[in-house]
C-alpha positions as CSV (number, residue, x, y, z in Angstrom):
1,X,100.4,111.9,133.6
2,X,102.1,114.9,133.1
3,X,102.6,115.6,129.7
4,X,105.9,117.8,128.2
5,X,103.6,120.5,127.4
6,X,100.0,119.7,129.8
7,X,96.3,120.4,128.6
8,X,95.0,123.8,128.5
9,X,92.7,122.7,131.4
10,X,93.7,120.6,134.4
11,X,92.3,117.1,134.4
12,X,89.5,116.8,135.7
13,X,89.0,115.7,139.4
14,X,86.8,111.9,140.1
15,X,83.8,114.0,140.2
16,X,83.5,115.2,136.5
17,X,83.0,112.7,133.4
18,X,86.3,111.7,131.9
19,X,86.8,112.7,128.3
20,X,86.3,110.4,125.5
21,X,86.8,110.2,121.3
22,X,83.3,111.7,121.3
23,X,83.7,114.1,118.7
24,X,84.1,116.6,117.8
25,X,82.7,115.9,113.7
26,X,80.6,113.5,114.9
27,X,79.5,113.1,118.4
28,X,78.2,109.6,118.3
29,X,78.6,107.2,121.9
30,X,80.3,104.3,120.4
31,X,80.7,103.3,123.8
32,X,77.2,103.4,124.7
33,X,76.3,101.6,121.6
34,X,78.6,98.7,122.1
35,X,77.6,98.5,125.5
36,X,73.8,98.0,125.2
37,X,72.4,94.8,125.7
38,X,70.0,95.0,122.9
39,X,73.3,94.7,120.8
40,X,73.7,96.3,117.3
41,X,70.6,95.0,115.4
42,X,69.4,92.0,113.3
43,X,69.1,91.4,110.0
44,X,66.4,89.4,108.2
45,X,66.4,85.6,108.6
46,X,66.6,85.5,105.0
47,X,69.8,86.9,104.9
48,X,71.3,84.5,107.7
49,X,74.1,82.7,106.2
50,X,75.0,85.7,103.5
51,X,78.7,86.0,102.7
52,X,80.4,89.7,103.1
53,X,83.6,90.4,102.0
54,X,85.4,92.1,104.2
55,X,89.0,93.6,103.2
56,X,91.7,93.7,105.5
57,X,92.5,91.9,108.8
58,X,93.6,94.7,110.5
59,X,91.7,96.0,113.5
60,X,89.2,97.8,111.5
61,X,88.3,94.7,109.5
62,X,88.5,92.3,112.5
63,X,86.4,94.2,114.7
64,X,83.7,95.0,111.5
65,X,83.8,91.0,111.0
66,X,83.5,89.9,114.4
67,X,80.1,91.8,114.4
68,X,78.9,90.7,111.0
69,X,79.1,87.2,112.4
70,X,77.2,87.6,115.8
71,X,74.4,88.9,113.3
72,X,74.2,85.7,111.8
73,X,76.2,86.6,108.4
74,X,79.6,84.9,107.5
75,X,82.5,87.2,107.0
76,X,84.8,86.4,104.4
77,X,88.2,88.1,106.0
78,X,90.8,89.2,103.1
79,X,94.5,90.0,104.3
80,X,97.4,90.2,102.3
81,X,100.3,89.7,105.0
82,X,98.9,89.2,108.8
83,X,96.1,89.6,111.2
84,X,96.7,92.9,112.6
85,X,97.6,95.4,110.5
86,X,99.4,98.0,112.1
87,X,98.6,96.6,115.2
88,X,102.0,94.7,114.7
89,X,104.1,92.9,117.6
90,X,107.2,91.1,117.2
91,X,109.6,89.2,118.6
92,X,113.5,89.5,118.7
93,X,115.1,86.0,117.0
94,X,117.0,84.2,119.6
95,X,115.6,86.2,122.3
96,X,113.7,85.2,125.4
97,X,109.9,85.3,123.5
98,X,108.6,88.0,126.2
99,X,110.8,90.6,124.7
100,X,108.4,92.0,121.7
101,X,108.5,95.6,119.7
102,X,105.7,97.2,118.8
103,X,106.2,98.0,115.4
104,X,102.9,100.1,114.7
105,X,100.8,101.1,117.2
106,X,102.1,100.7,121.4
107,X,100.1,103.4,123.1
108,X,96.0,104.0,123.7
109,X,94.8,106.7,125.4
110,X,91.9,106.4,128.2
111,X,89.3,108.0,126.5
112,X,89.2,105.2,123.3
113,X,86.7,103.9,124.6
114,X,85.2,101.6,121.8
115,X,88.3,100.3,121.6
116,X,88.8,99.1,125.3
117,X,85.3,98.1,125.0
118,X,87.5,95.0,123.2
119,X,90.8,95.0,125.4
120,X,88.1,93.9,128.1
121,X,86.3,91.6,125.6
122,X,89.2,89.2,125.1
123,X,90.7,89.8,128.7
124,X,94.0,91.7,127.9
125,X,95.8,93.7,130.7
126,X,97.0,97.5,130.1
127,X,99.7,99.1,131.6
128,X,101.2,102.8,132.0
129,X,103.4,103.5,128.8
130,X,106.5,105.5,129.6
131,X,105.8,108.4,127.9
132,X,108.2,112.3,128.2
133,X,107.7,113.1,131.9
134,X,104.9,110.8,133.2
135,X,104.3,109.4,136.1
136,X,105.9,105.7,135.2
137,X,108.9,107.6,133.7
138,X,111.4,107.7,135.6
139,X,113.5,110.0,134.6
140,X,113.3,112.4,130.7
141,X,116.0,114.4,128.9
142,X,115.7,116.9,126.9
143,X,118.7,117.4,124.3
144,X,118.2,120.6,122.0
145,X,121.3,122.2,120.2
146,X,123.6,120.0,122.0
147,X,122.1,121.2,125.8
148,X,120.9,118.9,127.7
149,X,118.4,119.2,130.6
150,X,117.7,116.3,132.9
151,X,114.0,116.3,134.6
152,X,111.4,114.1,136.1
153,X,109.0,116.9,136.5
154,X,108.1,119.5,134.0
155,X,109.5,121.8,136.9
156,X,112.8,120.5,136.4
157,X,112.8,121.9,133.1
158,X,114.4,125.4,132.4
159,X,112.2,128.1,132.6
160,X,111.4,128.5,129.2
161,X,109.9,125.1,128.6
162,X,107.1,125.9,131.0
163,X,106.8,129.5,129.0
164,X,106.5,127.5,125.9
165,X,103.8,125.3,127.9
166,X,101.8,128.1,129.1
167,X,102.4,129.9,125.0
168,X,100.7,126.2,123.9
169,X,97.7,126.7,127.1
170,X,97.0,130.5,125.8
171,X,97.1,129.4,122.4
172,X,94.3,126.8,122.4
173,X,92.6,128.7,124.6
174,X,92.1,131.7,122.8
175,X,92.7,129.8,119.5
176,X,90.3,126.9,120.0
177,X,87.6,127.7,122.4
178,X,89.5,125.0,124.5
179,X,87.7,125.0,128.1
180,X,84.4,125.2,126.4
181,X,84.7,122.5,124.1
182,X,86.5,120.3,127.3
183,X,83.4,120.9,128.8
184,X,81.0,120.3,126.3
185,X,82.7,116.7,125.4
186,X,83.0,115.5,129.0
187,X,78.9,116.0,129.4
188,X,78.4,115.2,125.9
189,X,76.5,118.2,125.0
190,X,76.1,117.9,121.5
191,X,74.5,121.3,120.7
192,X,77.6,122.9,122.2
193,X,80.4,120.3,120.5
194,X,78.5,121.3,117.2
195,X,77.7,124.9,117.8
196,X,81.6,125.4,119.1
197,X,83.0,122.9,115.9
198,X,81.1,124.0,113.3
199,X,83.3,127.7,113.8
200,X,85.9,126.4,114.1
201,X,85.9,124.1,111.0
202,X,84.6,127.2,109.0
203,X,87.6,129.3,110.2
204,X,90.3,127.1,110.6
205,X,90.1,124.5,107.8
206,X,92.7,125.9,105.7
207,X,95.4,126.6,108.1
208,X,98.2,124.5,109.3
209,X,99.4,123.8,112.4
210,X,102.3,126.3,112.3
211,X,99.9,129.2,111.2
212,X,98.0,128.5,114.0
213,X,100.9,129.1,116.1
214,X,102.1,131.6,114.4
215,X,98.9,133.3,114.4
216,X,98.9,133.2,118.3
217,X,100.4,136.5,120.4
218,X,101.5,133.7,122.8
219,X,104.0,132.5,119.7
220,X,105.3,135.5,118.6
221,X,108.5,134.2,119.6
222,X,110.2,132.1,117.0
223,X,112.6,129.8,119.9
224,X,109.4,129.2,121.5
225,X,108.0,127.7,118.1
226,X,111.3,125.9,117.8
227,X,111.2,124.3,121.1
228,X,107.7,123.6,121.2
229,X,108.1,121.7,117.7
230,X,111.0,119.8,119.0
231,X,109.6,118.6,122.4
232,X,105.7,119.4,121.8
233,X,102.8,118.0,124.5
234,X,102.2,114.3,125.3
235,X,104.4,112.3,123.3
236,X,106.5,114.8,122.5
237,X,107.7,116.8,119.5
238,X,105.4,117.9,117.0
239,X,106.9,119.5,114.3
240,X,106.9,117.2,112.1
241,X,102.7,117.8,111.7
242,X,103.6,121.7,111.8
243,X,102.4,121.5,107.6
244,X,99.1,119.5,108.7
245,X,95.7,121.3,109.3
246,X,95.2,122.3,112.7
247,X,91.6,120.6,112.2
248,X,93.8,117.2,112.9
249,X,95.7,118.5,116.3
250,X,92.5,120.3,117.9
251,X,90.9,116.8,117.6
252,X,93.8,115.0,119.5
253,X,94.0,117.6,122.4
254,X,90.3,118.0,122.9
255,X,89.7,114.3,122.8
256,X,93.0,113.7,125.4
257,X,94.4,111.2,122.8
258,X,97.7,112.1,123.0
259,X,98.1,112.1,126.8
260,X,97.5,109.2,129.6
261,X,98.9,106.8,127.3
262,X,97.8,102.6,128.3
263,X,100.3,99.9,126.8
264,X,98.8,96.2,125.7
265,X,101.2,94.0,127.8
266,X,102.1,91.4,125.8
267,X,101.7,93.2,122.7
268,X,98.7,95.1,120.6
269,X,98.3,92.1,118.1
270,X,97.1,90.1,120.6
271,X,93.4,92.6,120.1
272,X,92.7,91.0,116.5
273,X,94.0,87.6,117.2
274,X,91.9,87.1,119.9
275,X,89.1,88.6,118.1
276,X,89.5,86.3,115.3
277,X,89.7,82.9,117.6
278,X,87.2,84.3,119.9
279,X,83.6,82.8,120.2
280,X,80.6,84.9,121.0
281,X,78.2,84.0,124.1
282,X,75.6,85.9,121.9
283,X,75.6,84.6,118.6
284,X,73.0,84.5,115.5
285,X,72.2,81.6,113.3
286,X,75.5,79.8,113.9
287,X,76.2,77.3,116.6
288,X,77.6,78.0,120.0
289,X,81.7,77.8,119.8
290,X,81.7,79.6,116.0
291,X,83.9,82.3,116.0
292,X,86.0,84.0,112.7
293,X,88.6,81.7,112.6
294,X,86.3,78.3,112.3
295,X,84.4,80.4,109.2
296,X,87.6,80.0,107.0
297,X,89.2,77.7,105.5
298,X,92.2,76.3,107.1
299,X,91.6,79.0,109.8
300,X,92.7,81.0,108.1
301,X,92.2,84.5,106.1
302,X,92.0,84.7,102.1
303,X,94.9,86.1,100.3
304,X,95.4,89.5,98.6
305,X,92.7,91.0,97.0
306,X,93.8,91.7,93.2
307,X,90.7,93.4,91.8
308,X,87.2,94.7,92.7
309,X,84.6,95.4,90.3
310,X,81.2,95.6,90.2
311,X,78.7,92.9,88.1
312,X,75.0,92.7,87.3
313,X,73.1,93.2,90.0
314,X,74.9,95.3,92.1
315,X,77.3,92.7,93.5
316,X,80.6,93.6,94.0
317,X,82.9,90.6,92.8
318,X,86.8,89.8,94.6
319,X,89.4,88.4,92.9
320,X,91.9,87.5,95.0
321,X,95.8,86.7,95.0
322,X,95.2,82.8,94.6
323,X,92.7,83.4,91.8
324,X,89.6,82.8,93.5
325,X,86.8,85.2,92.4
326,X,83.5,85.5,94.5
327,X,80.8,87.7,94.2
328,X,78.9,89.4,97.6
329,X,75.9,91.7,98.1
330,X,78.2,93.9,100.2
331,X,81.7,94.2,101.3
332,X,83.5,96.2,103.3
333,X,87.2,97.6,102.7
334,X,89.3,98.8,105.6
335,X,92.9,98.5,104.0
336,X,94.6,101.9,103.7
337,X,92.8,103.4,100.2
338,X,95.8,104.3,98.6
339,X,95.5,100.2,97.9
340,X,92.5,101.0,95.6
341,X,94.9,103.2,93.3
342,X,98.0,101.3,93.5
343,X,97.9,97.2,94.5
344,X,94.4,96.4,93.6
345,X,92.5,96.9,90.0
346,X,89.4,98.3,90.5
347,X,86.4,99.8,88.4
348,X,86.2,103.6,88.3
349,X,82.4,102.5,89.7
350,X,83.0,101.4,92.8
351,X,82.6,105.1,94.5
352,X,81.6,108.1,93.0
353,X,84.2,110.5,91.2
354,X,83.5,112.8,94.4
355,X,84.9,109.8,96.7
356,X,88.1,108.7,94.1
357,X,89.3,112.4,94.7
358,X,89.0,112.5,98.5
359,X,90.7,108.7,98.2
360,X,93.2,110.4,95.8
361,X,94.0,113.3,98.0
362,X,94.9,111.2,101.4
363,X,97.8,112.4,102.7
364,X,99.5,109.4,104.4
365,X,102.2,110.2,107.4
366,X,105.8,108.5,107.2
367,X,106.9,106.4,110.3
368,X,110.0,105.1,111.2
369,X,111.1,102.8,114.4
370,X,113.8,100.6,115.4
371,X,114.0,98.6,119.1
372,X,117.2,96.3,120.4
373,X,116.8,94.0,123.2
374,X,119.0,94.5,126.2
375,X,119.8,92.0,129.0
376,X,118.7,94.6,131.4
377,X,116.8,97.9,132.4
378,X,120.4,99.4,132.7
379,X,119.0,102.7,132.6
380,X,118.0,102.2,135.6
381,X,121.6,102.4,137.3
382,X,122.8,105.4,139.2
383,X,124.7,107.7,137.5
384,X,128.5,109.1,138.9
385,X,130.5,112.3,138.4
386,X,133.8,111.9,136.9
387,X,135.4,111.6,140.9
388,X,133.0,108.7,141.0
389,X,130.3,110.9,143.2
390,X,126.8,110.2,143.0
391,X,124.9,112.3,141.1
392,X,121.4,111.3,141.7
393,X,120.3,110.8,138.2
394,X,119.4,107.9,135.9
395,X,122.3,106.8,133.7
396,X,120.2,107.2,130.9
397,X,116.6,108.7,130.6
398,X,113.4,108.9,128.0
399,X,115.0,111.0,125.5
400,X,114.0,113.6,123.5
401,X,116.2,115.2,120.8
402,X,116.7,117.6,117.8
403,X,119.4,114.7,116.6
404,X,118.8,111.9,114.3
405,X,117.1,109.8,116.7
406,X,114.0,112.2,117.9
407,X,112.7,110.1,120.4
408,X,114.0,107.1,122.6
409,X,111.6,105.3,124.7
410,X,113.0,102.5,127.7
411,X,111.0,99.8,127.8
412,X,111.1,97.0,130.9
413,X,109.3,94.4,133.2
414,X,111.5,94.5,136.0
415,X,115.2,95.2,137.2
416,X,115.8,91.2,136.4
417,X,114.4,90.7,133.5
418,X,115.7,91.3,129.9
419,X,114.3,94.6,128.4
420,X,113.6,96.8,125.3
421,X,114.8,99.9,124.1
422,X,113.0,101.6,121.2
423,X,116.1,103.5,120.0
424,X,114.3,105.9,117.6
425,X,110.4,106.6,116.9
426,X,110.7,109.1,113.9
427,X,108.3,110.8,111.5
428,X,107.9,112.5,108.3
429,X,111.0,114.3,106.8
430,X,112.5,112.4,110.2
431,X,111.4,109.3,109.3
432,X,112.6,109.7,105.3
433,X,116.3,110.3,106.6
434,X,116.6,106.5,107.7
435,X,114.9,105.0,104.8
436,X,117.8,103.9,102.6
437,X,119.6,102.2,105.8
438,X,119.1,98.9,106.9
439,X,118.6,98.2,110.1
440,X,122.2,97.4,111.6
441,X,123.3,100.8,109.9
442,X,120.1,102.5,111.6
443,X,121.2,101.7,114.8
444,X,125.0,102.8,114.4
445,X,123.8,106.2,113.5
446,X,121.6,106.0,116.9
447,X,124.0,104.8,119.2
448,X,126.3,107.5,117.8
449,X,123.5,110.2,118.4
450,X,122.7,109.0,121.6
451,X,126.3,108.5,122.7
452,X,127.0,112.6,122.3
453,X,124.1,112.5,124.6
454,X,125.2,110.0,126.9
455,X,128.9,109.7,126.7
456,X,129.5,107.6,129.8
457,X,127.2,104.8,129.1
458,X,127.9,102.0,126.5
459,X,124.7,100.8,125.3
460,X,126.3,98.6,123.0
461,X,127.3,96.2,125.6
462,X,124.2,95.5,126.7
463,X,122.6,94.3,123.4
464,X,121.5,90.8,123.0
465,X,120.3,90.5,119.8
466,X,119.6,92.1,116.7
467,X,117.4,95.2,116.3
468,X,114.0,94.9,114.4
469,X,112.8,98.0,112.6
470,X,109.7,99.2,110.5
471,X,109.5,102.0,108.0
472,X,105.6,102.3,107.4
473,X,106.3,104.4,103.8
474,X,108.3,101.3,102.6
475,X,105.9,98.5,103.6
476,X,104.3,97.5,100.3
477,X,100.3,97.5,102.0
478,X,100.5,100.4,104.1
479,X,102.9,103.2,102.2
480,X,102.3,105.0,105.1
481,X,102.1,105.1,108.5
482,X,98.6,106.8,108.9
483,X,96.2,109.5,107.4
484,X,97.0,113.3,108.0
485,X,95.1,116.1,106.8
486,X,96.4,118.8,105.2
487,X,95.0,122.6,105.2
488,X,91.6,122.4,102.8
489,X,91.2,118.7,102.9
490,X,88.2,118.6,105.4
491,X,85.8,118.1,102.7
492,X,87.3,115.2,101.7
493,X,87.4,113.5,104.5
494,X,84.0,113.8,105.5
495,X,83.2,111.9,101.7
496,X,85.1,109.5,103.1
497,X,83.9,109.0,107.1
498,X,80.2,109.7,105.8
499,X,80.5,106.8,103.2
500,X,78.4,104.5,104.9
501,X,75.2,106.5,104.6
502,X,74.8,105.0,101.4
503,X,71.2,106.1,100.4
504,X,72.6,109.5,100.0
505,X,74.6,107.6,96.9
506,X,73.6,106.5,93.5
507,X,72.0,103.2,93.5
508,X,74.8,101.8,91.2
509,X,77.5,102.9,93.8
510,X,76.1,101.5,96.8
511,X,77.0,98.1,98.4
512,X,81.3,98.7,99.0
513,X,81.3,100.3,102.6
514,X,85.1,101.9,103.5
515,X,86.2,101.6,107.0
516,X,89.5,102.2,108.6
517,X,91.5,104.4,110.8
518,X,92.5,106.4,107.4
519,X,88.2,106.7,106.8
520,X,88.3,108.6,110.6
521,X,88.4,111.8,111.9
522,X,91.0,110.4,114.2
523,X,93.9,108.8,111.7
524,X,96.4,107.5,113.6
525,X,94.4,106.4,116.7
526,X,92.9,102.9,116.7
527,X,90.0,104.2,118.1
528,X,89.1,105.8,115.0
529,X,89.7,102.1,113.3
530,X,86.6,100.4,115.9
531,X,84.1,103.3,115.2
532,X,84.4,103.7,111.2
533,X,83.9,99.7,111.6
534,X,81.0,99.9,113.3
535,X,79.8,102.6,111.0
536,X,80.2,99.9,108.4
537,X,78.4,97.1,110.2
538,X,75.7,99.2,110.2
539,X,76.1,100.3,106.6
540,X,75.7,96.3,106.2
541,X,73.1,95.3,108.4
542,X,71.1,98.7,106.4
543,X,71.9,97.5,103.2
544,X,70.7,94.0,103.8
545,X,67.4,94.6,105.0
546,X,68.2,95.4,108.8
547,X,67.9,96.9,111.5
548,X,68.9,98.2,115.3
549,X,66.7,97.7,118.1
550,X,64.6,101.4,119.0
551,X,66.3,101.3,122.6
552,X,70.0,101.4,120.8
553,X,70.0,103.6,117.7
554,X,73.1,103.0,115.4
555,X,75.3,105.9,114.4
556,X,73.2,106.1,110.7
557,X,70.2,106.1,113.0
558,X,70.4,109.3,114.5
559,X,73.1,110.8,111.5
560,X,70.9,113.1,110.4
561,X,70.2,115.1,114.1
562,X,75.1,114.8,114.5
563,X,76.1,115.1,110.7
564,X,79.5,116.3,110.6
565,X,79.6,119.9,109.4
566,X,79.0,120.6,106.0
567,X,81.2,123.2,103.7
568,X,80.6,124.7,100.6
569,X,82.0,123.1,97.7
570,X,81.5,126.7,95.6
């Protein structure tokens, strides 16, 4: 794929190891781990049977349940709304039922790993996604101060978009140790990940993402800043993390996860559904054709969870939105934490004070989108000049803008079929601006933006049904769309990622593992949401009596010898 603004290093060729999420805070091989067939350990036949609570059915909590039970422990699965989490697909009412929007997550890069460890598991397909100039794109404009530029190369562009690409190469490079860290990932050299990481955390944790830039002689220009912010690298324009540490964008570029984007066809929800009705080959303690879903009542999850608090013993006890109250050795919570402050009543000892601050200090992203159906990849169609010439070029294009709508992906099956347009992905400041609007008023303001862009087409007259739209800030268990880290908050979030080594803790506070995309180093991605999960398994499996077999060492296993670097507090 070729990205708006490409890698500071060409992709490799067949020959080298492909990058994956492995590292850079904590060079673990989830994928390894997963794959093993000594599996992820055993706990004591004692312990067979043993309830854990686990708190939200999102990926994070699905994945972290699914593995409980192979162990031979039953899961209790919480979830206030839906299985899935932000791994949310829906339909379009009155629409042919293969149209769907992906309301939260819709792209995964190659190198998550872990988590296609899972897309295989449960048999789902993947397919290109139609990202700003790659390969399955057909056609990208670019619409800054009311210029547009049509491409379907990056060397279509003007001259100064590939300055601004090669300003963004130089910059990492010189910046960010770039080529050496590439390197070091793709043949896993931890020594060199940790040697080259551990400078760069020390330097660079408390500046953003624009001081970095800034910072660089390849950005001394202030409209290469501008244009780079507006169109950015992979998925295009970036500005709106400009304010977030640069800590948070090395880790995308390094680990590729914003370029070589896979769609789930069919939709991404389809992962913890599956999950949940899915029965292990290799199961513990309970019969052949168990699986998550047989485990519950009804099939089905428990409600809200209302309060947590600890009793005697060092149970942690769940009320939940029905009433019930149950008390578990251990549970694990992979909701967004802001829950913990706002929806669910909790005792100050669940964490340590240390651990209420970092969960205090999250700093969520706002995420806006809104799709119509269409009755046909119309985009498709062959533009004319105003004599009714040919001109060569798409009617209407992947568009990226400094208007309203930011960016507008186009979204098909086929020439035949019906179709999808995702008429605006916004965040941030972007995002905010729609908030008050509903969602027929949302897309009047987008067809207006996008008809100064396009003023020959009427997209209007190919809309079938009414548009479905998502603002993450406004939904009542997310507030948020994911976790961002601003300048200074590294040594938060390694309270939070490093939660599960829970004999570092007070006795008292063990018991409650967090999990979560939010409790990564890579918010945002869902890759982050498999491998904080299987942190907390093993949390579980530790705290229960367990253990991993010698040949497969769990990530707590070998923590000590990876720990993610450690700053001063003073």
């Amino acid at each position: 794929m070729t990205s708006t603004v490409p890698n500071a290093v060409q992709h490799a060729d067949a020959q080298q190891p492909p990058i994956t999420m492995f590292g850079p805070d904590f060079p673990y091989a989830y994928d390894d781990f997963l794959a093993h067939p000594a599996g992820l350990g055993q706990i004591p036949a004692t312990e067979h049977g043993t309830e854990v609570a686990v708190i939200g059915g999102g990926l994070s909590g699905i994945v972290a349940a699914y593995e409980l039970m192979k162990m031979g422990l039953k899961p209790v699965v919480y979830e206030a709304d839906q299985i899935g989490g932000r791994l949310r697909t829906v339909g379009f009412d009155g629409c042919d039922p293969s149209l769907t929007a992906e309301m939260g997550a819709m792209r995964f890069p190659p190198s998550s790993t872990a988590l296609q460890h899972y897309i295989d598991l449960v048999g789902l397909e993947t397919q290109p996604f139609p990202n700003p100039l790659s390969e399955v794109t057909p056609s990208t404009v670019v619409d800054l101060k009311g210029e547009s530029h049509y491409a379907e190369t990056l060397d279509d562009l003007p001259q100064v978009y590939r300055d601004v690409a090669d300003a963004w190469n130089r910059c990492l490079e010189e910046g960010a140790d770039f080529s050496d860290m590439n390197r070091a990932m793709r043949e896993r050299d931890v020594p060199r990940i940790r040697e080259i990481w551990a400078k760069l955390v020390e330097k660079l944790d408390n500046q953003t993402f624009y001081g970095f830039l800034c910072d660089s002689d390849a950005f001394r220009s202030f409209r290469h800043r501008e244009i780079f912010g507006q169109v950015g690298f992979g998925t295009g324009g970036w500005d709106t993390d400009f304010p977030n540490s640069i800590l948070e964008i090395l880790r995308v570029v390094y680990t590729e996860a914003d370029d070589h984007h896979r769609g789930i066809v069919g939709g991404s929800q389809q992962l913890p559904v599956r999950l949940w009705e899915r029965e292990p080959q290799k199961i513990v303690h309970w019969p052949y054709g168990t699986c998550l879903k047989s485990l519950h009542v009804d099939g089905e999850p428990r409600p809200a969870v209302t309060r947590l608090h600890r009793t005697a013993g060092n149970r942690i006890t769940v009320t939940d939105a029905d009433g019930d109250i149950r008390t578990y050795q251990a549970a694990i919570f992979t909701a967004q934490s802001w829950m913990l402050l706002s929806k669910i009543a909790c005792d100050d000892s669940l964490f340590p004070i240390d651990h209420w601050t970092a969960i205090e200090r999250t700093h969520y992203m706002e995420s806006s989108k809104l799709f119509v159906p269409v009755d046909r990849p119309f985009w498709l169609d062959k533009a004319v000049d105003g004599r009714g010439n040919p001109t060569g070029r798409d009617v209407m294009s992947m568009t990226l803008t400094d208007r309203m709508t930011r960016g507008t992906y186009l979204l098909d099956d086929g020439p035949d079929r019906p179709a999808v347009i995702c008429l605006s992905y916004t965040w941030c400041d972007d995002s905010l601006k729609w908030l008050p609007l509903s969602a027929n008023e949302r897309m009047e303001v987008m067809l207006k933006s996008l008809g100064e862009i396009y003023p020959n087409v009427d997209i209007r007259k190919h809309i079938i049904g009414n548009p479905v739209t998502v603002s993450w800030e406004n939904e009542p268990y997310f507030m948020g769309a994911f976790k961002a880290n601003l300048p200074g908050h590294y040594r938060y979030q390694r309270r939070l990622f490093t939660h599960f080594m829970q004999e570092r803790l007070p006795e008292d506070k063990r018991g409650i593992f967090l999990a979560g995309d939010d409790i990564s180093w890579t918010a945002g991605w869902a890759e982050g949401a498999v491998q904080t999960a299987l942190n907390a398994v093993w949390g579980v499996m530790h705290h229960l009596g367990g253990a991993t077999d010698a040949t497969n060492p769990g990530p707590g296993d070998v923590y000590d010898e990876i720990a993610p670097v450690e700053l001063p507090e003073d």
